[in-house]
C-alpha positions as CSV (number, residue, x, y, z in Angstrom):
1,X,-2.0,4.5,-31.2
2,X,-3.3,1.0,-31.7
3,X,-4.3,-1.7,-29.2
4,X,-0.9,-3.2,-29.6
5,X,1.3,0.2,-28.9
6,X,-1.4,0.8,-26.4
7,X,-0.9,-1.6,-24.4
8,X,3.1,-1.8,-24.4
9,X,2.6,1.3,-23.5
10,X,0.7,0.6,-20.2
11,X,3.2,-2.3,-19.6
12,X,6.1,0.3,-20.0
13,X,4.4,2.4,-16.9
14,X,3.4,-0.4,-14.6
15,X,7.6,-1.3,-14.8
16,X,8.6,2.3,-14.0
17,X,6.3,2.7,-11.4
18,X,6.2,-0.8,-9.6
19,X,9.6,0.3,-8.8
20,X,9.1,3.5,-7.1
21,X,6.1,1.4,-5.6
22,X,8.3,-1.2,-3.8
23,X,10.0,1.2,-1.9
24,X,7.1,3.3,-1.3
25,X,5.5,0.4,0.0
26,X,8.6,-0.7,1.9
27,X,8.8,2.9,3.9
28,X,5.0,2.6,4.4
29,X,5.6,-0.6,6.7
30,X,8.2,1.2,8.3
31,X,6.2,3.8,9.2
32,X,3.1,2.6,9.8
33,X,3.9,-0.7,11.9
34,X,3.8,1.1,15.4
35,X,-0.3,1.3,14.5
36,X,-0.7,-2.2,13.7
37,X,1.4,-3.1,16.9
38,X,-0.6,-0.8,19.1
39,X,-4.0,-0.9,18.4
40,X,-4.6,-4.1,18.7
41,X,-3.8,-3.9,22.9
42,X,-6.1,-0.5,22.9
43,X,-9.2,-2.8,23.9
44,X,-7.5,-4.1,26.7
45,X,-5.9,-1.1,28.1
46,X,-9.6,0.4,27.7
47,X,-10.8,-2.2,30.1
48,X,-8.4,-1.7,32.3
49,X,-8.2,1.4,33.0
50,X,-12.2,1.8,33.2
51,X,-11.8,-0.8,35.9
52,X,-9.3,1.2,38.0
53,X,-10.0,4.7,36.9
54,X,-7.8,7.7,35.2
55,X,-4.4,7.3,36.0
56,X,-1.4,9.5,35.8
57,X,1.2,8.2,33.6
58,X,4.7,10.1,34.0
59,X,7.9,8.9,31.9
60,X,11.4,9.4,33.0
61,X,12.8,12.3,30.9
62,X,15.5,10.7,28.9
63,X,12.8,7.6,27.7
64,X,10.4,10.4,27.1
65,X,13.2,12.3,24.6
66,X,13.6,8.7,23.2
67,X,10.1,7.6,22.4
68,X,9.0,11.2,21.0
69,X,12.0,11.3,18.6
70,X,10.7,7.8,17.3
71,X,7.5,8.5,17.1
72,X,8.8,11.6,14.9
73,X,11.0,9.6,12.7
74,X,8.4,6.8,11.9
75,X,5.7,9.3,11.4
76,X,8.2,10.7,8.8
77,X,8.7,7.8,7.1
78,X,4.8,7.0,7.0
79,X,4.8,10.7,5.0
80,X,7.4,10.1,2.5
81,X,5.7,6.2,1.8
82,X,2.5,7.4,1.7
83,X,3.7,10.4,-0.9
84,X,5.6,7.8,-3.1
85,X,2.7,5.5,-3.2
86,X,0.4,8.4,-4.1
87,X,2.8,9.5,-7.2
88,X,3.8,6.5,-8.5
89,X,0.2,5.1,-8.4
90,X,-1.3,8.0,-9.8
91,X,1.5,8.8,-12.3
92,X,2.7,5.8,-13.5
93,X,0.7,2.2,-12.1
94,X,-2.7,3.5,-12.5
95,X,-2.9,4.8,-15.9
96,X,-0.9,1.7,-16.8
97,X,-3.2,-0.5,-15.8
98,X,-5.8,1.5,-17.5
99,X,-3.7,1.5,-21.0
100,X,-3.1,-2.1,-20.4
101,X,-7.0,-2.5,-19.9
102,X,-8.4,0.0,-23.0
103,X,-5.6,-2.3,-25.1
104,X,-7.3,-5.6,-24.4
105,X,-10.7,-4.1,-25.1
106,X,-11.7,-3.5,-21.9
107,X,-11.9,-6.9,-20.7
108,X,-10.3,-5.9,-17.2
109,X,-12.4,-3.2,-16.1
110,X,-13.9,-4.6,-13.1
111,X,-10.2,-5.7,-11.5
112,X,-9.2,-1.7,-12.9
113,X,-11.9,-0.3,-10.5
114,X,-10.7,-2.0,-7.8
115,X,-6.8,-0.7,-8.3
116,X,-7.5,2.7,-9.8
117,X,-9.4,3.4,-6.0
118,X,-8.0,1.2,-3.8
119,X,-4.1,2.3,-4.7
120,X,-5.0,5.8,-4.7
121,X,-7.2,6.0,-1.0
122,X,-4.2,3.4,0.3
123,X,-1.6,6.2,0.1
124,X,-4.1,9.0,1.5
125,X,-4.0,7.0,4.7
126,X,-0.9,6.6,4.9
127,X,-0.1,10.7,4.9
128,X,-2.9,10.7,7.0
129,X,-1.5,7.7,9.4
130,X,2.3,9.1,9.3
131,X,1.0,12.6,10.7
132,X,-1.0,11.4,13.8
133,X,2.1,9.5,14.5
134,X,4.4,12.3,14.1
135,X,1.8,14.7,15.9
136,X,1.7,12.2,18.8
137,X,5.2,12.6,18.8
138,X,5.7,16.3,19.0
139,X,3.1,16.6,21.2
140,X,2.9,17.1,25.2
141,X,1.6,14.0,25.8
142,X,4.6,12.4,27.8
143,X,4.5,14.0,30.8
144,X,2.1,13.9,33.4
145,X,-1.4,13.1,32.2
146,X,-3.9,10.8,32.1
147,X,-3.6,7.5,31.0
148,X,-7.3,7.6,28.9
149,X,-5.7,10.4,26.9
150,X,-3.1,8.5,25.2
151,X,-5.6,5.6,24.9
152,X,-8.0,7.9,23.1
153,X,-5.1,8.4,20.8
154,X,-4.4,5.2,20.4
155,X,-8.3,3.5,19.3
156,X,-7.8,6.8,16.9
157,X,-4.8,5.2,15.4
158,X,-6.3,2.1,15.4
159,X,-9.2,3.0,13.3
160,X,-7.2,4.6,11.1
161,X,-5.6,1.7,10.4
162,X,-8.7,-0.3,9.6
163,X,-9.6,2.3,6.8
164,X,-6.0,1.8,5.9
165,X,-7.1,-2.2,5.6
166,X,-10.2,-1.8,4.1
167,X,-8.5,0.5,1.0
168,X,-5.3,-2.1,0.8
169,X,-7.8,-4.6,0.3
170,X,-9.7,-3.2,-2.2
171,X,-6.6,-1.6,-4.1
172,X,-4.0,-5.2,-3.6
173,X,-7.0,-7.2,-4.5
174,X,-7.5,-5.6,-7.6
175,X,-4.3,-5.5,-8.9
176,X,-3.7,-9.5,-7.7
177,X,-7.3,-10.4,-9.2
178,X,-5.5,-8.3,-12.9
179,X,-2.1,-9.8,-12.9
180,X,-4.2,-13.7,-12.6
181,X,-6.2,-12.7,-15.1
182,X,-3.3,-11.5,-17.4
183,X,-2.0,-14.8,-16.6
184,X,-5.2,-16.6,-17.8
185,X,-4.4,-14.9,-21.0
186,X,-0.6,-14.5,-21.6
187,X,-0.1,-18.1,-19.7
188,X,3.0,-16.6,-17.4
189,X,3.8,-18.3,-14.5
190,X,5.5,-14.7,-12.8
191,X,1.8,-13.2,-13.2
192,X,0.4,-15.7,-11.7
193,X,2.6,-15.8,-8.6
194,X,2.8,-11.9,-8.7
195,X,-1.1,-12.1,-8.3
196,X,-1.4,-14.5,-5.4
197,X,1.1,-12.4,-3.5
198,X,-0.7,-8.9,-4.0
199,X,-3.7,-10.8,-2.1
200,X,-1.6,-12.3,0.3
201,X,0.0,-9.0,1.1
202,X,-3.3,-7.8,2.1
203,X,-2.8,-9.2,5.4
204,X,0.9,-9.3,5.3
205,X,2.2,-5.8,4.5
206,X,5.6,-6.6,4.0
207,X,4.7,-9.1,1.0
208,X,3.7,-5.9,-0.7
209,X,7.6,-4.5,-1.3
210,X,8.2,-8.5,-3.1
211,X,4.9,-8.3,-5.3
212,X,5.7,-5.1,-6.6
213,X,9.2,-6.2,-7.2
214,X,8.0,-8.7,-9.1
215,X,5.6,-6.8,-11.0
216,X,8.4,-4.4,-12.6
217,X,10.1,-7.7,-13.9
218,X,6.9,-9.3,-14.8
219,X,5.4,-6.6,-17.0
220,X,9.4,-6.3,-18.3
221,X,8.7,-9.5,-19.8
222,X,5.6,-9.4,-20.9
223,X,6.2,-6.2,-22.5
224,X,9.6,-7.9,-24.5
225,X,7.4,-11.1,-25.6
226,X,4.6,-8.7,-26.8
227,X,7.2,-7.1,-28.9
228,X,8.3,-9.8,-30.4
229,X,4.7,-11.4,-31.0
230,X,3.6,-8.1,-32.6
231,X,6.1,-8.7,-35.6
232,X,4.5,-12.0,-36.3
233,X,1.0,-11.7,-35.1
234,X,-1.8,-9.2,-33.8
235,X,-2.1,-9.4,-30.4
236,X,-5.6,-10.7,-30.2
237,X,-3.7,-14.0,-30.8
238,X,-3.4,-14.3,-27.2
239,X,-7.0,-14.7,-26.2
């Protein structure tokens, strides 16, 4: 297979999977959003309560049967996000990206890195993330108890979802900082937007399920134009 056919090829696996991607991505916010919501009150709950002492938290039984069941479901979701992202990153973006890269001679390695770990430990977390919130739903935990118990939980999810950051970060970054540089290249206006939103969806979740969107059509294209360019030129034209 030549540089050419190589990297089609990785173009061909970026579109499949940047589909399954968008809605993995799309469930993950679902599921994981109660974290980001929470955790960022834990701090002050912490003072708080250290300021009055342990107390005993106890939940009518209907709103207890409600908040367990979804606690369950978006736990669930979280799973099922987290288990997408992991297949189609692993499967299909992943070793796109690395086609894509060995086709142009290597020239993307350092932006691969980034992807290749970032995507990969992004969807571990996620498992990880949808199961503490699912366990914290199945769990005794809205009865009576102590109030420092659920907020012990709750700094638990919260540093869960900092790891969570730090891997989206290094995994969004690197695929925004390879789609610009494709766009440096192949002079595509889609990359180049494509790119700027994986980075902005570092903060902003949600952006995520767009970029990757955007990222099926944009390597559809590319992938059409480098067919046609192959019939009339070697692709090292493009430099």
């Amino acid at each position: 297979m030549n540089n050419v056919e190589l990297f089609r090829k990785g173009l061909e696996k970026i579109h499949e999977g940047s589909i399954g991607m968008a809605v993995a991505s799309l469930l993950s916010v679902i599921g994981v959003a109660p974290v980001f919501v929470s955790a960022p009150f834990s701090l002050k709950i912490r003072v708080s309560v250290s300021a009055t002492g342990p107390q005993v938290l106890r939940l009518p039984p209907l709103f207890q049967d409600f908040i367990t069941g979804i606690l369950v479901l978006v736990g669930i979701i979280a799973v099922i996000g987290g288990a997408l992202f992991l297949i189609f990153s692993t499967g299909y973006v992943v070793p796109g990206y690395r086609m894509v890269n060995a086709g142009s001679g290597h020239r993307y390695s350092p932006q691969y890195k980034l992807l290749s770990v970032g995507l990969s430990l992004t969807s571990v977390a996620e498992i990880i993330i949808g199961a503490a919130i699912a366990s914290l739903g199945t769990g005794q935990i809205f009865g009576s108890m102590l109030q420092h118990e659920i907020l012990e939980y709750t700094v638990l999810l919260g540093v869960l979802a900092t790891v969570l950051f730090v891997f989206r970060l290094v995994g969004y970054l690197g695929t925004g900082l390879f789609l610009i540089q494709l766009y440096n290249r192949y002079n595509d206006a889609l990359l180049l937007a494509t790119g700027i939103l994986f980075i902005v969806a570092i903060p902003l979740p949600l952006i995520g399920f767009i970029a990757w969107v955007l990222t099926a059509i944009a390597a559809r294209q590319l992938m059409e134009r480098i067919s046609q360019s192959s019939r009339q030129e070697p692709l090292t034209t493009y430099s």
